[in-house]
N, C-alpha and C positions, 0 to 999 in steps of 0.2 A: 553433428560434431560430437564426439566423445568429449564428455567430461572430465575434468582432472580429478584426480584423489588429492582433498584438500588436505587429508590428515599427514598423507604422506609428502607433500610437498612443505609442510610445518615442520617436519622431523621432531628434535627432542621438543621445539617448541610447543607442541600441539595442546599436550594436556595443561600447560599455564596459560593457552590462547584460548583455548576452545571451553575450556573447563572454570574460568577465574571466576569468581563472585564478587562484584563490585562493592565494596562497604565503606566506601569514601564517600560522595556523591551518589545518592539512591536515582535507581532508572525511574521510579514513581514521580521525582521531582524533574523531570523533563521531557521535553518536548522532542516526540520519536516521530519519525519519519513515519507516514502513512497516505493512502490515497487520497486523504483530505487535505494533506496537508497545506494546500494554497489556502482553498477555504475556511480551516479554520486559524491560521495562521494568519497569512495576509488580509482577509476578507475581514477582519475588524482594524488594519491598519490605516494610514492615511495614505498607502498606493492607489494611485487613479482605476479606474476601471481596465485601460488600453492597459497599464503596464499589471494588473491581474491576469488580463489573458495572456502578454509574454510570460508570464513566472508561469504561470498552467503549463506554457506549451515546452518550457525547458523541463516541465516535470512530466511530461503528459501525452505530449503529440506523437510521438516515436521513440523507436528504440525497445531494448529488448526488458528496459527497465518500467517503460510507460507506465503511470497510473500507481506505482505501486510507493511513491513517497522518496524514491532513490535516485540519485544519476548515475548517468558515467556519460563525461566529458571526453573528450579528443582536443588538445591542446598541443598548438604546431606555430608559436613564435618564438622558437629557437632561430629561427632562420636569422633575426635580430640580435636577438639574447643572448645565442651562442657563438652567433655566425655563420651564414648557410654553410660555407664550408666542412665547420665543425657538426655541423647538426644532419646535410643531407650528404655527404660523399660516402657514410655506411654505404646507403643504398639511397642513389641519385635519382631515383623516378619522383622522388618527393623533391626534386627542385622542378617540378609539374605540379603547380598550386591545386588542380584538376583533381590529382592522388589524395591531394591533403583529404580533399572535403569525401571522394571517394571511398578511404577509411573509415573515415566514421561512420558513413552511413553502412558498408558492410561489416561494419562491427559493432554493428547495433547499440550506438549511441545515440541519447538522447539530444549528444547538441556538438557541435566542435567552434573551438577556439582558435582563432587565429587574427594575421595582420590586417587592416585595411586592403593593403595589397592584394594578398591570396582570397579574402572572401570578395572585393570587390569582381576580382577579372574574371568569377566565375554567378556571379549572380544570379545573373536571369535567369540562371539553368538550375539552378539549388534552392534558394531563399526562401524556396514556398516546399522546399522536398525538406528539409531539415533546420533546425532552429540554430541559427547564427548569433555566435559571442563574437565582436572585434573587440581587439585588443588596442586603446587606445593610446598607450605608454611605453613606450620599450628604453630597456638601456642598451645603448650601441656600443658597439667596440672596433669602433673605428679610429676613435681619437687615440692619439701616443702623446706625453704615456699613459696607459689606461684610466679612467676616471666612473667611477660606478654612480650614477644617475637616470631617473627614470623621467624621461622628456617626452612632449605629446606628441604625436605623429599624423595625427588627423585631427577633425571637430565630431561632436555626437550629432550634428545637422546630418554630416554624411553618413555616418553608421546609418541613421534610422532612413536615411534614404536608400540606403542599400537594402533595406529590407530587413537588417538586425533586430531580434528578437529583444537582446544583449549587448551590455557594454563589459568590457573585461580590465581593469587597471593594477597595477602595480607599487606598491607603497613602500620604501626601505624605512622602514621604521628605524630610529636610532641613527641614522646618518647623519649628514650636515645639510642633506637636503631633504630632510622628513618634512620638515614645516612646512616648505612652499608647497612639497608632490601633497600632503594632508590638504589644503585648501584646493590647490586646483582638481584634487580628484575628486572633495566633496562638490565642490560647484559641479563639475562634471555630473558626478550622480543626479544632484537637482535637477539638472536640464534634460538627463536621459530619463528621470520617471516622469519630467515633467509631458515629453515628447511619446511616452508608455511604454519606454526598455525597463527590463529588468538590471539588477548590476552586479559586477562576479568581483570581489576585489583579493589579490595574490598580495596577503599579509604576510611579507618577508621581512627579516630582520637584516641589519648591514650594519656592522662596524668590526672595524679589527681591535680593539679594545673590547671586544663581546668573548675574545680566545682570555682563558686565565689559567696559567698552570697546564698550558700547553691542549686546553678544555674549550672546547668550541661552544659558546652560549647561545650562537644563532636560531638552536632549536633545541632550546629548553623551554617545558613547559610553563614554567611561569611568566616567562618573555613572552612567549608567543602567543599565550593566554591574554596578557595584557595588548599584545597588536591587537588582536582579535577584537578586543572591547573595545578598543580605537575604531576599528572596521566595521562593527556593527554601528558602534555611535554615528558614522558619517553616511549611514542608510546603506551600506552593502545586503543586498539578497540573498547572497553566499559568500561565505569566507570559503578562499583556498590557503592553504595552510602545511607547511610541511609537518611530517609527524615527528614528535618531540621525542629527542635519543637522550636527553636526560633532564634534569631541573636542578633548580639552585640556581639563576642566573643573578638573579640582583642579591641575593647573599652571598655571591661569590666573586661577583664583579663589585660590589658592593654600593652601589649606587642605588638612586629611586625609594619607591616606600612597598613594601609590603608585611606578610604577618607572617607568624609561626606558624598557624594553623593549615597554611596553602602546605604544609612541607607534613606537618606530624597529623593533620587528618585528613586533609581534601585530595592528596595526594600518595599514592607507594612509585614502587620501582614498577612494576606495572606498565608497560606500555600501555595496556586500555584504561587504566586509570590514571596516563598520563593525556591521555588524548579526552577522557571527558572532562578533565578540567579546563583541556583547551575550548572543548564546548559550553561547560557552564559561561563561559565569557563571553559566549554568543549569545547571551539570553536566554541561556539553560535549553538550548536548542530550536529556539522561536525562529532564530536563520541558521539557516543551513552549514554543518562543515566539511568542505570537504577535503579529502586530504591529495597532496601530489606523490605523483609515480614515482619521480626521481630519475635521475642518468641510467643511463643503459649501461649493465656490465655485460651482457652477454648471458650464457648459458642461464646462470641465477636469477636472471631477469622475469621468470615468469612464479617463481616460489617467493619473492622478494613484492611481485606484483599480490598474489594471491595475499599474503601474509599483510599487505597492508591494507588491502581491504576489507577483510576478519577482523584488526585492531580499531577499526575506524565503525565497521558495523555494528563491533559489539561495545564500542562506550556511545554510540549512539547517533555516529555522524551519518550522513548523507548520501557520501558517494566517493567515488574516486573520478583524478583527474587526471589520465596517465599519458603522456606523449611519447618521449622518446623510445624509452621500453616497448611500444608497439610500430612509431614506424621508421624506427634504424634496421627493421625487419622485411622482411618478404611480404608482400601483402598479404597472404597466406596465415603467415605467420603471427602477423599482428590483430588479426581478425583471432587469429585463434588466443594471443593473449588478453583483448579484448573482453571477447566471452567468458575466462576463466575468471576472471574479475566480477564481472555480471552474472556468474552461477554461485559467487558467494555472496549475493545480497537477496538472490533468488529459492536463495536455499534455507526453509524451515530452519532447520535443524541450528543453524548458527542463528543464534538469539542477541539479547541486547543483556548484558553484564548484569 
């Protein structure tokens, strides 16, 4: 499959992407994605033996990333989150659970994400062909009038008897319901390292007092930096993480505690030096970040894909975790946006900041 022109899918952006020099947070002082990285990473933590070889095998067993310290996910619990409606009538073959899991693996992912549902009804056929994340949380939108909460849909008894490599959850950080989803998802995580999953936690922010001056805080870097160190503290393996469109959130909203120094040194305008500050909150890289694809617009969908994988590889994160931008598409097509994702963590030439 022909490769994309990354330079040219960047446009004006290119030379402040490809070209930046990180002098906020030095790349010396973190922890960079490399073929060791289970070993020398987890291999001195307190994960059991079983749940070492699930993290190996989300980093390791397949995909076109294997071995090399990177992912790329396939994540398909819109069908809850959005609504199948919303999420599969683009292109309806994906309301065939079958499709879900078949993307990933001809798009050469390391692992795909989804419900109880879609990974249970095809198991016996996949579980041992590709490394399974259920998704154990979803917010539904079924109730009127709408209410945003992430409630549990299954037990981690069943994930791991499905075969799940992985557990996948959901946190609204800052809601009215952070506190309870923060304990049930930590106990959660206990039982699945304790059973030897690995755990994937979707560090989102929710509140509409997070908008100020008409300014969306949801993903601002210093908000999302502090999910982040929430998500790591409760034992997640990987942070998924949207990537930060600006900062200032708690000096703007004015709430919580933090310092000057997050604003005048650790951080610029920078996209990649807004996204390793989301990773310094990982444990300066010790778990994984990865970042999401985001909604599908169409045409833009695959330079919007590329461009977020370059800001995420070059402040030092992990991988990407892109859903619907690949299968609101043609199967064709989404394999081919896939790859293009996967040839920019494969590719030399784009380094770390």
């Amino acid at each position: 499959m022909k490769k994309v022109n990354i330079e040219e899918l960047l446009g004006k952006e290119a030379e402040s992407l490809l070209q930046h020099k990180c002098t906020t947070i030095p790349s010396s002082s973190l922890h960079l994605p490399s073929p060791t990285h289970v070993e020398d990473i987890f291999g001195i933590s307190d994960r059991n033996v079983q749940t070492l070889r699930n993290i190996e095998a989300l980093y390791s067993s397949r995909g076109r990333l294997a071995n090399t310290g990177y992912v790329s996910i396939l994540p398909v619990d819109q069908g809850i989150e959005h609504s199948a409606a919303a999420s599969f009538a683009p292109n309806p073959i994906y309301f065939d659970s079958e499709n879900i899991v078949k993307l990933a693996i001809e798009g050469g992912c390391n692992a795909v994400a989804s419900t109880f549902g879609v990974l249970g009804s095809v198991a016996r056929k996949y579980a041992h062909k590709i490394p399974f994340i259920v998704k154990i949380n979803h917010n539904e939108l079924l109730t009127y009038p709408t209410k945003y909460d992430q409630i549990m849909f299954g037990t981690i008894k069943e994930a791991w008897n499905m075969g799940a490599a992985a557990i996948g959850a959901t946190i609204y950080f800052g809601s009215d319901n952070s506190d309870r989803q923060i304990v049930e998802v930590s106990q959660a995580f206990e039982y699945a390292h304790e059973l030897g999953m690995a755990t994937v936690l979707w560090c989102y922010l929710r509140n509409n007092d997070f908008t100020k001056d008409k300014i969306n805080y949801e993903t601002s870097a210093d908000l999302t930096g502090q999910a982040n160190h929430i998500g790591v503290t409760i034992k997640a393996d990987i942070i998924k993480q949207k990537q930060p469109t600006n900062n200032g959130g708690f000096t703007a909203i004015g709430f919580g505690k933090t310092n000057p120094l997050v604003y005048s040194k650790l951080t610029t305008e920078n996209p990649i030096d807004l996204t390793r500050y989301q990773l310094a909150n990982c444990y300066m890289g010790r778990l994984g970040l990865i970042n999401s694809g985001g909604e599908s617009k169409g045409d833009s969908d695959l330079a919007e894909a590329v461009r977020t994988a370059v800001i995420n590889k070059r402040a030092g994160g992990t991988g990407l975790i892109s859903g619907r931008k690949a299968f609101q598409k043609s199967m064709k097509d989404g394999v081919a946006l896939l790859n293009a994702i996967q040839d920019v963590y494969l590719d030399a030439n784009i380094t770390i900041a």
